[in-house]
C-alpha atoms as a printed R data frame, in Angstrom:
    type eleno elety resid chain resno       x       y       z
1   ATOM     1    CA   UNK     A     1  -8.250  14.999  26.025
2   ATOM     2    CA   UNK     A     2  -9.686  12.415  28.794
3   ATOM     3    CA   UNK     A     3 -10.266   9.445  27.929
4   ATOM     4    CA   UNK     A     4 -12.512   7.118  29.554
5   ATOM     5    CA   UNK     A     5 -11.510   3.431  28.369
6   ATOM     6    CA   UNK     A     6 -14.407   1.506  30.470
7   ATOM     7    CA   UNK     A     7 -17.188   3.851  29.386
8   ATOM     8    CA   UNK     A     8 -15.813   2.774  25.449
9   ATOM     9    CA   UNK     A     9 -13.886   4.987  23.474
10  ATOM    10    CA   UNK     A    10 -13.041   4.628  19.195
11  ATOM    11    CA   UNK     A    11  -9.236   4.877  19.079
12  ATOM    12    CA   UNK     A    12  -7.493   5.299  15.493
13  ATOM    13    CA   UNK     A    13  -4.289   3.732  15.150
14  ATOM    14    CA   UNK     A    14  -1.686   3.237  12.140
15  ATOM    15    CA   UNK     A    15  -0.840  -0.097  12.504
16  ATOM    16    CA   UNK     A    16   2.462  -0.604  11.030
17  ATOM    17    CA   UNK     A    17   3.999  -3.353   8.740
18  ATOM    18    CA   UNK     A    18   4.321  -7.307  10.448
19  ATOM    19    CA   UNK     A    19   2.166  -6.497  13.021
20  ATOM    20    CA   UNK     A    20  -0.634  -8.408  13.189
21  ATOM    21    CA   UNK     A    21  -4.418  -6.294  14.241
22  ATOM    22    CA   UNK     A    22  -4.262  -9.411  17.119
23  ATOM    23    CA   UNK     A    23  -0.395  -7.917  18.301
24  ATOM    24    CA   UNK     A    24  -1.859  -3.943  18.338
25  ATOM    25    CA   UNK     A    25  -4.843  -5.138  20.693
26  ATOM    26    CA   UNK     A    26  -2.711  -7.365  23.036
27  ATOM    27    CA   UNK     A    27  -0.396  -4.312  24.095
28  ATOM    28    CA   UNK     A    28  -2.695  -1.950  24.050
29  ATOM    29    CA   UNK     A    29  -4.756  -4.573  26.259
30  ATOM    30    CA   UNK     A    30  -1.598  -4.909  28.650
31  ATOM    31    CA   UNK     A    31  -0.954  -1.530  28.428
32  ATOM    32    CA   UNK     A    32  -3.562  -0.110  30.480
33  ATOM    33    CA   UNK     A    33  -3.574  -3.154  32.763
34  ATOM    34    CA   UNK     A    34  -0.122  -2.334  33.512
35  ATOM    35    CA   UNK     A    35  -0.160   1.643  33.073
36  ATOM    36    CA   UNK     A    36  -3.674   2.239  34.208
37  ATOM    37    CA   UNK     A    37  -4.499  -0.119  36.575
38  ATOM    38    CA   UNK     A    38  -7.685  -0.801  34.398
39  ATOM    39    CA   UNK     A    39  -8.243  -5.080  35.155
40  ATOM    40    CA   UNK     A    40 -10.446  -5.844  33.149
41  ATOM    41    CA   UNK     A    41 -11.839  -4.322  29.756
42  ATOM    42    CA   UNK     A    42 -12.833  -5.098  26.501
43  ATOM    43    CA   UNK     A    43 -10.746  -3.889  23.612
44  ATOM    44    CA   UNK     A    44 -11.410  -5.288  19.726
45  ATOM    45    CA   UNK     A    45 -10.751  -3.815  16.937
46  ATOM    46    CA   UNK     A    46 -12.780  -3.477  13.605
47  ATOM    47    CA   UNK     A    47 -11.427  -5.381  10.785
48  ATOM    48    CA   UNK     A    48  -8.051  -7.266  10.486
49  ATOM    49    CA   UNK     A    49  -5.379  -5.807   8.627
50  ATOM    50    CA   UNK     A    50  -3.211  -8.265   7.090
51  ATOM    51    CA   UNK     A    51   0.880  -8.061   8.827
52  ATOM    52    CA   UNK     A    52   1.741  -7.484   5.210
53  ATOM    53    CA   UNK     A    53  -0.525  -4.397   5.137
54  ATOM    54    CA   UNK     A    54  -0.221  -1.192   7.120
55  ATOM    55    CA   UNK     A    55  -2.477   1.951   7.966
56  ATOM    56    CA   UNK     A    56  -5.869   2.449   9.787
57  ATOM    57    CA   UNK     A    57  -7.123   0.258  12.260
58  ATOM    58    CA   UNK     A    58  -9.998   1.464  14.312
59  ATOM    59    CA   UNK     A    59  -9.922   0.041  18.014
60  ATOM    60    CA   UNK     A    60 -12.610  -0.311  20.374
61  ATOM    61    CA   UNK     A    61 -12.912  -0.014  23.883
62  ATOM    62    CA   UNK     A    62 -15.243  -0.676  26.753
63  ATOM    63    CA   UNK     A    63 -18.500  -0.075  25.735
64  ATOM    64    CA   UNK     A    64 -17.846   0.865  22.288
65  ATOM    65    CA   UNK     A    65 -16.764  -2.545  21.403
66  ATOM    66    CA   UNK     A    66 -20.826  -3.155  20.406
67  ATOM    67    CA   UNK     A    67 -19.952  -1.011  17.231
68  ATOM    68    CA   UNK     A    68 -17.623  -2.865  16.088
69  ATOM    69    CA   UNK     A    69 -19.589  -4.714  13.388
70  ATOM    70    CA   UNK     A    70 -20.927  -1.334  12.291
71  ATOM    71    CA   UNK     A    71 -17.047   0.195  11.842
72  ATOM    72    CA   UNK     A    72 -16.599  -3.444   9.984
73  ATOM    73    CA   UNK     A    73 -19.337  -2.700   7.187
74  ATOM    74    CA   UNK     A    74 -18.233   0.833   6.291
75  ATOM    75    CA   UNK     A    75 -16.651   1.376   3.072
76  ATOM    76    CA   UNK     A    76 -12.624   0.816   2.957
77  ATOM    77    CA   UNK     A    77 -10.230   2.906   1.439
78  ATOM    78    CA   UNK     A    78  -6.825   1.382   0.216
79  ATOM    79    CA   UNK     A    79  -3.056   2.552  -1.731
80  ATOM    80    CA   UNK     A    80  -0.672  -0.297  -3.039
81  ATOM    81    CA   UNK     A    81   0.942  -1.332  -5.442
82  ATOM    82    CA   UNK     A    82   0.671  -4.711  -7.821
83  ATOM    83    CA   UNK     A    83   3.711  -6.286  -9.616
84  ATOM    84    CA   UNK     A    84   2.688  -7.691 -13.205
85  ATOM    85    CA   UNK     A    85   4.243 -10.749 -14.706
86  ATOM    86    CA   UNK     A    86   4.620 -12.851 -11.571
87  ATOM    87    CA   UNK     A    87   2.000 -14.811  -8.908
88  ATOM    88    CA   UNK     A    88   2.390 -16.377  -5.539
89  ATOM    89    CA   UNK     A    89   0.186 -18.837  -4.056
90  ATOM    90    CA   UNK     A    90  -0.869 -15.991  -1.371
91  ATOM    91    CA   UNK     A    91  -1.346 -13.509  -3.809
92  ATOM    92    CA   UNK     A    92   1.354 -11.206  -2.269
93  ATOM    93    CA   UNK     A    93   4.653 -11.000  -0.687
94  ATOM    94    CA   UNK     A    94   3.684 -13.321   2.081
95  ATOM    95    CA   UNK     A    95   5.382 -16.333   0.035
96  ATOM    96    CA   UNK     A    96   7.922 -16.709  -2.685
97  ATOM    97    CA   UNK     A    97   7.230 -16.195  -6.462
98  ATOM    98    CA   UNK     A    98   5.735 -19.620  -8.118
99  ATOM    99    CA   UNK     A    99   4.641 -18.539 -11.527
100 ATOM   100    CA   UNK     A   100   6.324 -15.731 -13.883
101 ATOM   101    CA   UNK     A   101   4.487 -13.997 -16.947
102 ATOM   102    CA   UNK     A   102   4.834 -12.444 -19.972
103 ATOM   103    CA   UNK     A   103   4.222  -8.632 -19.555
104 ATOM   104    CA   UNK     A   104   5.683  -7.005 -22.644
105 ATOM   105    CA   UNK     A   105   1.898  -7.334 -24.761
106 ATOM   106    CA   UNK     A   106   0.927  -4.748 -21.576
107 ATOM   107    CA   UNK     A   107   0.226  -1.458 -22.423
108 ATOM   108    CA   UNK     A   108  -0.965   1.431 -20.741
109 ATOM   109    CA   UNK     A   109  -4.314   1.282 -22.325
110 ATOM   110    CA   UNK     A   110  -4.887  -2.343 -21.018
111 ATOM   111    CA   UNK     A   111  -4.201  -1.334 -17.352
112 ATOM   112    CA   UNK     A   112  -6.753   1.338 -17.406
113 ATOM   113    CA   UNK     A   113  -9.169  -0.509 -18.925
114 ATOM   114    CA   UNK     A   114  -8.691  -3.797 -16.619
115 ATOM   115    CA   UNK     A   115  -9.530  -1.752 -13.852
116 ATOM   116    CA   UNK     A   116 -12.799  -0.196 -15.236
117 ATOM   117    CA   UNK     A   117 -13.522  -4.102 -15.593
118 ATOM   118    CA   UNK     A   118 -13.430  -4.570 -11.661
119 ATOM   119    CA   UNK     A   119 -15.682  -1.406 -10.610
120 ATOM   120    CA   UNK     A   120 -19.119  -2.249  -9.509
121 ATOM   121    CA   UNK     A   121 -20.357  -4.978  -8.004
122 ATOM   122    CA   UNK     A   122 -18.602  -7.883  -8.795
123 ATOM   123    CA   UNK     A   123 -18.035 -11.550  -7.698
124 ATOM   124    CA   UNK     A   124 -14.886 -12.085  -5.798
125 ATOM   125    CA   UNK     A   125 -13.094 -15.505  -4.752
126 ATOM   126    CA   UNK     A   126 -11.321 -14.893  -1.811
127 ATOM   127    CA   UNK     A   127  -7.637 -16.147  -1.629
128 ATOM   128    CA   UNK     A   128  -7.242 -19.622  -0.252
129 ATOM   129    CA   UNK     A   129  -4.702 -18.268   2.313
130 ATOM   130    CA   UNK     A   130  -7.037 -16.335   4.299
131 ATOM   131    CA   UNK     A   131  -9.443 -16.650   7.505
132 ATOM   132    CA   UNK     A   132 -12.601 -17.967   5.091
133 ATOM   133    CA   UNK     A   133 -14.189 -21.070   6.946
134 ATOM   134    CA   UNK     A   134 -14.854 -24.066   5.025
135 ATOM   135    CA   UNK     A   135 -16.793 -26.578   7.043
136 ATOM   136    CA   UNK     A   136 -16.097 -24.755   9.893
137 ATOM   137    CA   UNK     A   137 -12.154 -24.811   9.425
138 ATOM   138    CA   UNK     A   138 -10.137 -21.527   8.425
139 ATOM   139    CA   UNK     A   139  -9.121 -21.905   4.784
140 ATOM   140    CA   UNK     A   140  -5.318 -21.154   5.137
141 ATOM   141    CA   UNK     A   141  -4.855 -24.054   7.015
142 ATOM   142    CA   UNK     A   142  -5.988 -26.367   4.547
143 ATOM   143    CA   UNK     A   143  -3.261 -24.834   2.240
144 ATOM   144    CA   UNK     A   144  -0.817 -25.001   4.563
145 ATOM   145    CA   UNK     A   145  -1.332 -28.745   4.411
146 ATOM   146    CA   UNK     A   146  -1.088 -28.913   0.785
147 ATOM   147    CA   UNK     A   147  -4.675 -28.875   0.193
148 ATOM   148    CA   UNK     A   148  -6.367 -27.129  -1.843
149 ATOM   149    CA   UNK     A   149  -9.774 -26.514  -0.776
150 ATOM   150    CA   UNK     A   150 -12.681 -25.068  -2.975
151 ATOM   151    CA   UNK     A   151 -13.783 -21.762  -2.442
152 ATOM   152    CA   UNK     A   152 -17.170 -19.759  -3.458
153 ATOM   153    CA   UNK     A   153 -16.862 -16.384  -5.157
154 ATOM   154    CA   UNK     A   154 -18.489 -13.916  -3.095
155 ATOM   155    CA   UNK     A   155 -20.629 -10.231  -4.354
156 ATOM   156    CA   UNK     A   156 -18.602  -7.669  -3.171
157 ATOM   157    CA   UNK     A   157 -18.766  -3.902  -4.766
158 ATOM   158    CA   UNK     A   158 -15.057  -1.591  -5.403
159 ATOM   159    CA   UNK     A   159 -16.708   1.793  -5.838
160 ATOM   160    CA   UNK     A   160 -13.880   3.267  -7.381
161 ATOM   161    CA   UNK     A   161 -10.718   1.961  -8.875
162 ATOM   162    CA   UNK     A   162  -7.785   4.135  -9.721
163 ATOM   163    CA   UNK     A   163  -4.603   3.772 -11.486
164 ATOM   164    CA   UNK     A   164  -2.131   6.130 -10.281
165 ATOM   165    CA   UNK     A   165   1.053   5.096 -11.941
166 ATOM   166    CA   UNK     A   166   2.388   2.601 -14.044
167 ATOM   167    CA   UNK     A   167   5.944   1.443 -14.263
168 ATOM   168    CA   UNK     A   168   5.821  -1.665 -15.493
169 ATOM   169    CA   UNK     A   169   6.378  -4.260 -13.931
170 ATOM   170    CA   UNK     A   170   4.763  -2.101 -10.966
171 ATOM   171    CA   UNK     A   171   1.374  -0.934 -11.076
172 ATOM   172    CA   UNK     A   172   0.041   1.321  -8.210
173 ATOM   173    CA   UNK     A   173  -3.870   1.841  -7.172
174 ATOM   174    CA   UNK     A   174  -6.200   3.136  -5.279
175 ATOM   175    CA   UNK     A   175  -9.648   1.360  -4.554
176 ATOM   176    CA   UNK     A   176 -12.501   2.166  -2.586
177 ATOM   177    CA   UNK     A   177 -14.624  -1.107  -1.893
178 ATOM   178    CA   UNK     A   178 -17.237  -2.462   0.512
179 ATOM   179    CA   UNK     A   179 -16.400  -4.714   3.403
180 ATOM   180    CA   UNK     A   180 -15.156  -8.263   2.156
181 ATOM   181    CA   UNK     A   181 -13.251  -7.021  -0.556
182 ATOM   182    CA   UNK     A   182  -9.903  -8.762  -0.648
183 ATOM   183    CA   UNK     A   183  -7.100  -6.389  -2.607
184 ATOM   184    CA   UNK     A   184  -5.258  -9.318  -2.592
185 ATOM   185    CA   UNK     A   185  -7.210 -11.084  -4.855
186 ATOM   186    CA   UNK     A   186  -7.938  -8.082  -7.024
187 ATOM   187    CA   UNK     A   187  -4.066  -8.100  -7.914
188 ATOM   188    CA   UNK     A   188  -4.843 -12.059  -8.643
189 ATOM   189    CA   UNK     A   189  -7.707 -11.464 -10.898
190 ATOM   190    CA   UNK     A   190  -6.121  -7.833 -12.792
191 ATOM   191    CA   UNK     A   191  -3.321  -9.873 -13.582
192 ATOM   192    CA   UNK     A   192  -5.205 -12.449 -15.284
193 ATOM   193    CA   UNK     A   193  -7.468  -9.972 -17.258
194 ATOM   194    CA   UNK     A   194  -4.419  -8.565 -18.634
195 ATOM   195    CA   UNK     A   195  -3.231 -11.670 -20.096
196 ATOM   196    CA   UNK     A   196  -0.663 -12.051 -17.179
197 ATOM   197    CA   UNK     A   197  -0.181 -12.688 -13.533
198 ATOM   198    CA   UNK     A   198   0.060 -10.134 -10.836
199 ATOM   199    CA   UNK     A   199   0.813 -10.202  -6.860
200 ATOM   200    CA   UNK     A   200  -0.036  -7.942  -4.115
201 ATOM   201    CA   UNK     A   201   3.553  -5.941  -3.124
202 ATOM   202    CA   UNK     A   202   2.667  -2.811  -1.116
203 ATOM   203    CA   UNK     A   203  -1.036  -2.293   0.966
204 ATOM   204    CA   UNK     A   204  -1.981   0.383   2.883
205 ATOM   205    CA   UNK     A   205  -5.547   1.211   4.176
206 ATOM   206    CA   UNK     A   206  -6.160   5.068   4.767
207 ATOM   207    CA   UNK     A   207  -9.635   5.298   5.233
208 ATOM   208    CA   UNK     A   208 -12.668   3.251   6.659
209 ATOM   209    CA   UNK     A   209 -15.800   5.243   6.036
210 ATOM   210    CA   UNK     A   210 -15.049   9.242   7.640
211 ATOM   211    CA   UNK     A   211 -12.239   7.607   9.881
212 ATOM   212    CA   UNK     A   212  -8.776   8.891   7.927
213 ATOM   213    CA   UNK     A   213  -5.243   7.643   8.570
214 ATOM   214    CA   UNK     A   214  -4.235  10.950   8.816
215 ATOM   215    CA   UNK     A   215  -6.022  11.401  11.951
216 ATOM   216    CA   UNK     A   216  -4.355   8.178  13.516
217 ATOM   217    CA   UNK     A   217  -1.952   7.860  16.019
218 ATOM   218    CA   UNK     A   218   0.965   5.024  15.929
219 ATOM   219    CA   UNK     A   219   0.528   3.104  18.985
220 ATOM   220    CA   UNK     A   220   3.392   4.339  21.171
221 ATOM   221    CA   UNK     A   221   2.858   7.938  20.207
222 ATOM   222    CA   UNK     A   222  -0.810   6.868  22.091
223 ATOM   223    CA   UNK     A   223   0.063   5.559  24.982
224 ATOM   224    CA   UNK     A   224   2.976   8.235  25.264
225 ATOM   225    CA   UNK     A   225  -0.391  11.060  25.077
226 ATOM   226    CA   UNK     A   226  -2.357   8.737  27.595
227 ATOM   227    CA   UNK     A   227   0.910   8.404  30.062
228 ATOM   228    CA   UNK     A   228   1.816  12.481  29.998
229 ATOM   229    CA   UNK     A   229  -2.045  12.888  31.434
230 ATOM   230    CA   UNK     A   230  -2.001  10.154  34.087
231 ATOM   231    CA   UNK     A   231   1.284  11.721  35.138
232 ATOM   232    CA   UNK     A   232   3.251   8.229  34.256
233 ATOM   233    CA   UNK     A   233   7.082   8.072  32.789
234 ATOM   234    CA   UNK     A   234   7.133   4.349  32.228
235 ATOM   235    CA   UNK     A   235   5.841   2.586  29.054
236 ATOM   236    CA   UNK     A   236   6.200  -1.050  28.069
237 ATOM   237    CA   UNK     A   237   8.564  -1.614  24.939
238 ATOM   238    CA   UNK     A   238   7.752  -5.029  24.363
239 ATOM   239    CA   UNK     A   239   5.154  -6.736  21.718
240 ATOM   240    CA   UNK     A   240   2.708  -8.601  24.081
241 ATOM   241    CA   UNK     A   241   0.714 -11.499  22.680
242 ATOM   242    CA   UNK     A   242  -2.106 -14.148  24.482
């Protein structure tokens, strides 16, 4: 395959766990400076993937970086898994446990039925340690400062929502939902429908609209394809970040 960077090119790549979207970019970026020769170019990518999260992240390059806001509003696909009877204030693994539940009322029946509650359209509040501006100010950094700001719920649709085991205290789902959709606090809200708490433990996004993470490369095994046909040996092993 040839692939012509400047002219803009749609790259797939599994990003993996505590990586930020930000740290795949920045090597790639320095990557074909360094490899290539290629000074300046635009690479973006379309939609952040939380470092918590892994799976599909669609980069841009070149020209093709004026699609990225059409990538952005295709429908997401995700896997995870929630754990019942406990919250954190981020709504997943990103900080310790604050509040623990009672789970044993749970049944099997409740699950299912929670999750027909959260297919459609529904209003979402977003969690308060996330990239949402408030007056122009990202909302986790508020919360980092103890505050607790107050944020709007927002329409956002989940298409489908699927239980596909339960082993309590573990619950694990898949969801198909529009662009906005925060799984994070979908475990927030399931856990209160069911009488309980919940947090986020596992995320994985394997599809955004046709664009499968079974089609996606990891990032070394793509610059290792994009070395072998400019005849290089030498890749860069280091995270690079602006």
């Amino acid at each position: 395959m040839q692939y012509r960077f400047e002219e803009g090119e749609v790259l797939l790549i599994n990003k993996p766990l505590t990586w930020t979207s930000f740290d795949i970019i920045n090597r790639f970026r320095f990557f074909l400076k360094k490899q290539l020769g290629i000074k300046k170019i635009k690479v973006g990518h379309a939609g952040t993937l939380d470092p918590l999260a892994d799976g599909l992240l669609i980069v841009c390059t070149g020209r093709f970086t004026k699609r990225i806001e059409e990538f952005q509003g295709l429908e997401k696909e995700y896997t995870g898994t929630f754990h019942l009877g406990a919250t954190t204030p981020s709504y997943d693994l990103e900080h310790e446990i604050d509040e623990v539940y009672e789970t044993s009322h749970i049944s099997d029946e409740m699950i299912y039925t929670a999750a027909g509650k959260f297919t459609g359209d529904i209003m979402q509040i977003p969690p308060v340690y996330s990239a949402i501006k408030i007056g122009g100010k990202r909302a986790y950094k508020f919360a980092r400062n103890d505050q607790d700001p107050e944020l709007i719920a927002r329409p956002v649709n989940i298409r489908e929502f699927e239980i596909t085991r339960i082993a309590l205290p573990e619950v694990d789902f898949r969801v198909c939902c529009s662009k906005g959709t925060y799984i994070r606090s979908l475990a927030r809200d399931f856990g209160e429908a069911l009488g309980s708490g919940a947090h986020l433990t596992v995320l994985r996004r394997t599809r955004i609209g046709e664009f499968l993470l079974e089609n996606a490369f990891s990032l070394d095994d793509l610059m290792a394809e994009i070395t072998n046909e400019a005849g290089e040996t030498d890749l860069p092993n280091e995270t690079v970040k602006d």
